[in-house]
PyMOL CGO cylinders between C-alpha atoms (Angstrom):
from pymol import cmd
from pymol.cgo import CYLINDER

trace = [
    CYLINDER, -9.17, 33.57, 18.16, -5.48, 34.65, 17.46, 0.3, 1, 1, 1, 1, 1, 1,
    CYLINDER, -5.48, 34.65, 17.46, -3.39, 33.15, 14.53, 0.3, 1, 1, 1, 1, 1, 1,
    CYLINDER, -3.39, 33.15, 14.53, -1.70, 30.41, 17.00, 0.3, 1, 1, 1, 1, 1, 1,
    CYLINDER, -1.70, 30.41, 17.00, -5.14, 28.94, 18.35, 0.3, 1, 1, 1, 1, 1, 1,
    CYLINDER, -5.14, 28.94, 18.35, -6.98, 28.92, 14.76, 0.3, 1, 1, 1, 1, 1, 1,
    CYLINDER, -6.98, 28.92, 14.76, -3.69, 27.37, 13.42, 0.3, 1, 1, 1, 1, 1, 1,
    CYLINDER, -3.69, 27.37, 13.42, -3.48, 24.67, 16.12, 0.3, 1, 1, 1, 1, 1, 1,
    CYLINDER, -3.48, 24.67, 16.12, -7.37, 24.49, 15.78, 0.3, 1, 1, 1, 1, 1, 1,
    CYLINDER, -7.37, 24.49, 15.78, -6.87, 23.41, 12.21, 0.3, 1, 1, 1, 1, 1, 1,
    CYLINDER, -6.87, 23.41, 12.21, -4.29, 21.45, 12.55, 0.3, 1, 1, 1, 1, 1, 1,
    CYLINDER, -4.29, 21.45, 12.55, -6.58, 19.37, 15.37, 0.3, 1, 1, 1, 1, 1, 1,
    CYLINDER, -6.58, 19.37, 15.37, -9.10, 19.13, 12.53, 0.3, 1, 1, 1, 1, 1, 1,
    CYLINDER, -9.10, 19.13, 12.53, -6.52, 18.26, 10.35, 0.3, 1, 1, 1, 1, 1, 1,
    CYLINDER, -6.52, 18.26, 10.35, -5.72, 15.06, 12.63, 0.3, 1, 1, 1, 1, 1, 1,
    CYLINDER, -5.72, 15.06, 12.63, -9.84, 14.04, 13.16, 0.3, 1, 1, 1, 1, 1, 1,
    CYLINDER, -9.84, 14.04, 13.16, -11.04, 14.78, 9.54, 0.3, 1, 1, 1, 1, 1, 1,
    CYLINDER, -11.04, 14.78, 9.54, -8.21, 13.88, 7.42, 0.3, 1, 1, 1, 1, 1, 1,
    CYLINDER, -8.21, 13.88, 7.42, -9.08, 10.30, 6.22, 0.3, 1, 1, 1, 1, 1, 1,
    CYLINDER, -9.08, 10.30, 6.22, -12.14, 12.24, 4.57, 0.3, 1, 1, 1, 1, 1, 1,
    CYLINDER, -12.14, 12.24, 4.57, -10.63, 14.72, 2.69, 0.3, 1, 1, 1, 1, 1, 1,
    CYLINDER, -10.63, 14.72, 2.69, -8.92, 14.09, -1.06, 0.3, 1, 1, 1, 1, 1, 1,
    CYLINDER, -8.92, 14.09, -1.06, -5.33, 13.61, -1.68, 0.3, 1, 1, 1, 1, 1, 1,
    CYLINDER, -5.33, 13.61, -1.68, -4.94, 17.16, -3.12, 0.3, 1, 1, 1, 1, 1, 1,
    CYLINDER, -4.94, 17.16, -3.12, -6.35, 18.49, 0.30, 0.3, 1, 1, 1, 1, 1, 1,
    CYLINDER, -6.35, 18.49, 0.30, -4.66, 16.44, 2.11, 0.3, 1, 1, 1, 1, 1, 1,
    CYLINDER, -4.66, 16.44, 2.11, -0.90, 17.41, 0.26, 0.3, 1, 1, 1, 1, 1, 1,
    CYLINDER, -0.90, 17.41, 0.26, -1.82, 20.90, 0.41, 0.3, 1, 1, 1, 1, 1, 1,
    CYLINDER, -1.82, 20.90, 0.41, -2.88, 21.20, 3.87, 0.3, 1, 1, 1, 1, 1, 1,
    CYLINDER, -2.88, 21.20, 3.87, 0.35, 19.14, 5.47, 0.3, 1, 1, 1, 1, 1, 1,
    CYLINDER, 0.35, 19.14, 5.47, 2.58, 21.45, 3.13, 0.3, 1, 1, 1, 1, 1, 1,
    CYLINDER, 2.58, 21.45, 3.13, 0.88, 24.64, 4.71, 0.3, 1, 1, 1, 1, 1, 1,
    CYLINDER, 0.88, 24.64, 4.71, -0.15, 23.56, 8.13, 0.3, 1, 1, 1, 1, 1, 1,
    CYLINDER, -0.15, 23.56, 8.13, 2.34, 21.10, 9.02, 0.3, 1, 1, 1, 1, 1, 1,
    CYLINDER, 2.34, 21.10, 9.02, 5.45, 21.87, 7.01, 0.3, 1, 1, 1, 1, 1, 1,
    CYLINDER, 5.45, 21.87, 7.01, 5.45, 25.16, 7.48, 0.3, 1, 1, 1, 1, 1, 1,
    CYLINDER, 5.45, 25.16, 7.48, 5.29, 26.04, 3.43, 0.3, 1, 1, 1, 1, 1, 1,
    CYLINDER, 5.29, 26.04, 3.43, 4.43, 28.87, 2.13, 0.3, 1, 1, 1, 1, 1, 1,
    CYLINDER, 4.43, 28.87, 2.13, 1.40, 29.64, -0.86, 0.3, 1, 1, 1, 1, 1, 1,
    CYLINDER, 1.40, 29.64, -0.86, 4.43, 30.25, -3.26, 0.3, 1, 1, 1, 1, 1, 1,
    CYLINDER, 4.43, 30.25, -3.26, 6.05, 27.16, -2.52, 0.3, 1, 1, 1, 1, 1, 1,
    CYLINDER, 6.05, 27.16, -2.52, 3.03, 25.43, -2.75, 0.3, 1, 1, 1, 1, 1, 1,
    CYLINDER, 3.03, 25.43, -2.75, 1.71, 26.16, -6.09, 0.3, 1, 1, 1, 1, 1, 1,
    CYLINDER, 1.71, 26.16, -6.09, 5.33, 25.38, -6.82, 0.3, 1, 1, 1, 1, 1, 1,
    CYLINDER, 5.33, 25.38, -6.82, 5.41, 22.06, -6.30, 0.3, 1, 1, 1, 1, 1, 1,
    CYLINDER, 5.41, 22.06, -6.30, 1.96, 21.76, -7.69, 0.3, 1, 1, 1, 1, 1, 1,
    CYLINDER, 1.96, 21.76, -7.69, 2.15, 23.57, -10.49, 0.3, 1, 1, 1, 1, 1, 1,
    CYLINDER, 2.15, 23.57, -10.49, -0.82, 25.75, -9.52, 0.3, 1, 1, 1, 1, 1, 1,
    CYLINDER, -0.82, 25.75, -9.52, -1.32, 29.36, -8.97, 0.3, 1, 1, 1, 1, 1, 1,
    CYLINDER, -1.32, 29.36, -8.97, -0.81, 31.09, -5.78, 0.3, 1, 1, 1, 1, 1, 1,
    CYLINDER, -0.81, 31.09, -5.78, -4.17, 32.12, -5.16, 0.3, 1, 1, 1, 1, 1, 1,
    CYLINDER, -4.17, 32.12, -5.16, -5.55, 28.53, -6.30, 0.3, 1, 1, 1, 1, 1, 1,
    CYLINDER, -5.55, 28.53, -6.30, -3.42, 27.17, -3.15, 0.3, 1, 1, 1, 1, 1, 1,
    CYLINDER, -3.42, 27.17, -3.15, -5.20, 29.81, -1.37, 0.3, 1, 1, 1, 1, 1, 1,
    CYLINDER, -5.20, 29.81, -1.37, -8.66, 29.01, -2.91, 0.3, 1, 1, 1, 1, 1, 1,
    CYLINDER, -8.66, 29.01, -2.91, -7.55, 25.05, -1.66, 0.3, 1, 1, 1, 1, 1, 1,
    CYLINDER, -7.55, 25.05, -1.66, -6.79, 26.01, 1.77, 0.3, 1, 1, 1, 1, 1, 1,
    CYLINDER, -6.79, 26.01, 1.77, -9.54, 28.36, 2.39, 0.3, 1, 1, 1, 1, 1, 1,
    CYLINDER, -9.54, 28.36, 2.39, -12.29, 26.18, 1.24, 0.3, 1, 1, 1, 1, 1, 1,
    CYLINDER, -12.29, 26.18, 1.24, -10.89, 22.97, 2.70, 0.3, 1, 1, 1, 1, 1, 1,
    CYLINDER, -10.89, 22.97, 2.70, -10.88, 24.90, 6.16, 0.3, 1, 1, 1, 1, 1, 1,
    CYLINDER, -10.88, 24.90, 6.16, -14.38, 25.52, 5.66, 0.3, 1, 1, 1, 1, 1, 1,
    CYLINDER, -14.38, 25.52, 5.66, -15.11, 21.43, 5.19, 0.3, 1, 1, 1, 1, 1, 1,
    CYLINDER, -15.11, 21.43, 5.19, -13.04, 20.78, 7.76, 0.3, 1, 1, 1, 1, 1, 1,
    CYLINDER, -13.04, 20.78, 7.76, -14.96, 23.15, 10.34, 0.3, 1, 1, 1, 1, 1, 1,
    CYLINDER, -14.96, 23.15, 10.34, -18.37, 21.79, 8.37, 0.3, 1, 1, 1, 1, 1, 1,
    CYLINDER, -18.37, 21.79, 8.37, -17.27, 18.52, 9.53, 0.3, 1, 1, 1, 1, 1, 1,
    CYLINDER, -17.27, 18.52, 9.53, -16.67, 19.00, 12.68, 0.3, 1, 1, 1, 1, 1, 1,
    CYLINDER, -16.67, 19.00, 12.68, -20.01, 20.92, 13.37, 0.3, 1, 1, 1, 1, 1, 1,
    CYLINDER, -20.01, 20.92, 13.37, -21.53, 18.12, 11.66, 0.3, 1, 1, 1, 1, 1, 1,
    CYLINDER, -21.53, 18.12, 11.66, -19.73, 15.13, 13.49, 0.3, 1, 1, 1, 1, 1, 1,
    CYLINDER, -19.73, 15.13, 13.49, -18.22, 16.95, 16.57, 0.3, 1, 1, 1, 1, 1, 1,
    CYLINDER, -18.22, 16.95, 16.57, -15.31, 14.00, 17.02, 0.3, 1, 1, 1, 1, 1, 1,
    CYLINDER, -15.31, 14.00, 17.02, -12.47, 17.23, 17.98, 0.3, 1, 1, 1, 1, 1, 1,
    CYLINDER, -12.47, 17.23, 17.98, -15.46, 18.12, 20.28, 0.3, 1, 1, 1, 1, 1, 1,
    CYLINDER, -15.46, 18.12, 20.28, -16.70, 14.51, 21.71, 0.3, 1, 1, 1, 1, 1, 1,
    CYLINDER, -16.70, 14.51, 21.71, -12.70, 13.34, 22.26, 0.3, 1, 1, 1, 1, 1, 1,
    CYLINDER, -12.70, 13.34, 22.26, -12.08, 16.44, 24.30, 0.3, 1, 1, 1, 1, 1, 1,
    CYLINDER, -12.08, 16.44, 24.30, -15.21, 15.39, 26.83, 0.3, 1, 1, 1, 1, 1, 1,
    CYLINDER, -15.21, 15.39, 26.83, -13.74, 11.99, 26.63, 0.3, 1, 1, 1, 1, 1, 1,
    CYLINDER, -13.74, 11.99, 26.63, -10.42, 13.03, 27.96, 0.3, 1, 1, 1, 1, 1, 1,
    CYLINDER, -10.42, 13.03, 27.96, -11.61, 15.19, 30.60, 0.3, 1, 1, 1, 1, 1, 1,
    CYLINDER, -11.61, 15.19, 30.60, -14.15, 12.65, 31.81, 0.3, 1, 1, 1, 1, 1, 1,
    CYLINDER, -14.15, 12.65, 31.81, -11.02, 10.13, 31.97, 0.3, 1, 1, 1, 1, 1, 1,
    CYLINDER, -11.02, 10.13, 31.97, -8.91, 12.83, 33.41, 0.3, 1, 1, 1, 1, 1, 1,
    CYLINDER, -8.91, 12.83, 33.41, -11.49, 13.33, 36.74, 0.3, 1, 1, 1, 1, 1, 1,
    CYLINDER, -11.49, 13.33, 36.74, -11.84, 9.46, 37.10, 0.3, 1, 1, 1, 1, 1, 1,
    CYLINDER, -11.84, 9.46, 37.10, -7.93, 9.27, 36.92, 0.3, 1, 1, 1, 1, 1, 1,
    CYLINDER, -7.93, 9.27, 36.92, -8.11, 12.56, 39.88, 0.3, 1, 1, 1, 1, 1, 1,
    CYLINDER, -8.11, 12.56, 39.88, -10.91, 10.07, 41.95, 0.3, 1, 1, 1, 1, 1, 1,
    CYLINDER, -10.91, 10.07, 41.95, -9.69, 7.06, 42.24, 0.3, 1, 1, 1, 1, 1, 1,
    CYLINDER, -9.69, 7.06, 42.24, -6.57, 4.93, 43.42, 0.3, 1, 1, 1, 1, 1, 1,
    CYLINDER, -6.57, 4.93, 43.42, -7.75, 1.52, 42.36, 0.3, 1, 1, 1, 1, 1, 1,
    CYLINDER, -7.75, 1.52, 42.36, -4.85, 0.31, 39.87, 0.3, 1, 1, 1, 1, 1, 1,
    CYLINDER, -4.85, 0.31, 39.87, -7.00, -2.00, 37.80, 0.3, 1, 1, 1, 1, 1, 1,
    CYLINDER, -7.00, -2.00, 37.80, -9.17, 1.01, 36.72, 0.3, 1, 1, 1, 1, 1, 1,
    CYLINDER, -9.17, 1.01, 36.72, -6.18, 3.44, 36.20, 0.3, 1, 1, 1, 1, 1, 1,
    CYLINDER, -6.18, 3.44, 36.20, -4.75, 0.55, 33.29, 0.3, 1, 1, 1, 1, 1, 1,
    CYLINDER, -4.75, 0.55, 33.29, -8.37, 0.60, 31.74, 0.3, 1, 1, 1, 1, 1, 1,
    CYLINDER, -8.37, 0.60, 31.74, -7.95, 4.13, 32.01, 0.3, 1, 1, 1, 1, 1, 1,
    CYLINDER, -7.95, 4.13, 32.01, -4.98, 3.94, 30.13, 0.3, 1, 1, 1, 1, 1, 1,
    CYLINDER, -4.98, 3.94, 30.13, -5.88, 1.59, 27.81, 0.3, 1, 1, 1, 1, 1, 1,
    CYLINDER, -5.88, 1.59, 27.81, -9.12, 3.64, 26.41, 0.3, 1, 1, 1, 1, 1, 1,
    CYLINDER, -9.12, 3.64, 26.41, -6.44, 6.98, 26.15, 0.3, 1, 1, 1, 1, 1, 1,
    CYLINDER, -6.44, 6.98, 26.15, -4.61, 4.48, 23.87, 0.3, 1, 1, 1, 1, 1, 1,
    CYLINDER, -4.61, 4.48, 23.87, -7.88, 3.78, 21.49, 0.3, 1, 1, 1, 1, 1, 1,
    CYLINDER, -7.88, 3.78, 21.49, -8.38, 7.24, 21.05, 0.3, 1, 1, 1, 1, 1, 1,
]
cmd.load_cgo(trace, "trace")
């Protein structure tokens, strides 16, 4: 897996697990992951050291691909959308294309 896949890999983890992981994971993974900061700018702004910020990120990776072994959501959500995906491809009936659309929305 090259940089760009694990990064947008993490960042889908990021989206399914994020409710479950503490604020200070949560700050410190948007700052890396989705802001684009780097571990210098990090332990900045939290008045950490450079290698604790990489400490955080490394072992909150590992929880977040711990969860996702554990509870598969990315995994289960993926199915889900290509199950709805070859309904969508088989069918023309309009009243099951907006229930379609409607369960795409839950998600």
């Amino acid at each position: 897996m090259d940089n760009l896949e694990k990064h947008i890999t993490i960042n889908n983890l990021l989206d399914h697990y994020h409710p479950l992981l503490t604020e200070k994971q949560k700050t410190i993974m948007t700052y890396y992951f989705v802001d684009n900061y780097t571990l210098q700018e990090i332990a900045d702004l939290q008045a950490i050291t450079r290698n604790a910020v990489h400490d955080h990120i490394r072992k909150t990776i590992d929880k977040l691909y711990d969860l996702e072994n554990k509870m598969k959501l990315m995994h289960k959500n993926e199915q889900r959308r290509t199950l709805v995906e070859k309904i969508r491809n088989h069918t023309d009936d309009t009243k099951i294309a907006t229930l379609l659309n409607a369960l795409e929305k839950v998600e």
